[in-house]
N, C-alpha and C positions, 0 to 999 in steps of 0.2 A: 274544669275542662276534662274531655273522658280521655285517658289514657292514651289509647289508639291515636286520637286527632294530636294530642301532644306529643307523642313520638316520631308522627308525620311532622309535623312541623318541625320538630330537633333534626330533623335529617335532612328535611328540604334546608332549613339553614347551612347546615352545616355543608352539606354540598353546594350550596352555593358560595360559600366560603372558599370553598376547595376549590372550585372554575375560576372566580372572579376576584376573588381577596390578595392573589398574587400579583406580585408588581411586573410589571415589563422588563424584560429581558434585552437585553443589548449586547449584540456580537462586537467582540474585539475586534479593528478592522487593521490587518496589517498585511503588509504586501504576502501575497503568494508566492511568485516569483522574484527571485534575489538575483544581479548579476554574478555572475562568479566565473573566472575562466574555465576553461574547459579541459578536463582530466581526462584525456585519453591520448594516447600514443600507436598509430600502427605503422607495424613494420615490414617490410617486404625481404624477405632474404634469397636473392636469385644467386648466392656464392654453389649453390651444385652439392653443399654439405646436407641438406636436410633431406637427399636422396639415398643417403648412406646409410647403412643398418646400426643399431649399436652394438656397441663389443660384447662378444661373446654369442651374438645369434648370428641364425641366417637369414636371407629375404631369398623367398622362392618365389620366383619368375618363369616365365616365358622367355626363352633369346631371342624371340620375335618382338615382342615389346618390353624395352628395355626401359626402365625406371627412370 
């Protein structure tokens, strides 16, 4: 066999070993979504403190619109 053609064919084999020689693959199938309760807490604070400056600064205002 002349060289050439036998090198073709070692490749064509072999490539097609490589496409078709693998086995099937199968995805693990497990839930996506899990119940779980639900982590979040809000909170509203209408006590009149989170208008307040912290200590040691100022809040510069308008006396026209008061904070």
């Amino acid at each position: 066999m002349k060289p050439h053609i036998r090198k073709s064919l070692l490749s064509f084999v072999i490539g097609a070993l490589v496409l078709f020689g693998g086995g099937i693959a199968f995805a693990q199938e497990e839930a996506l979504f899990t119940s779980v309760a639900p982590d979040a807490l809000l909170v509203l604070d209408l006590s009149g403190s989170m208008r307040w400056t912290p200590n040691g600064s100022r809040m510069y205002t308008n006396n026209l619109n008061n904070c």
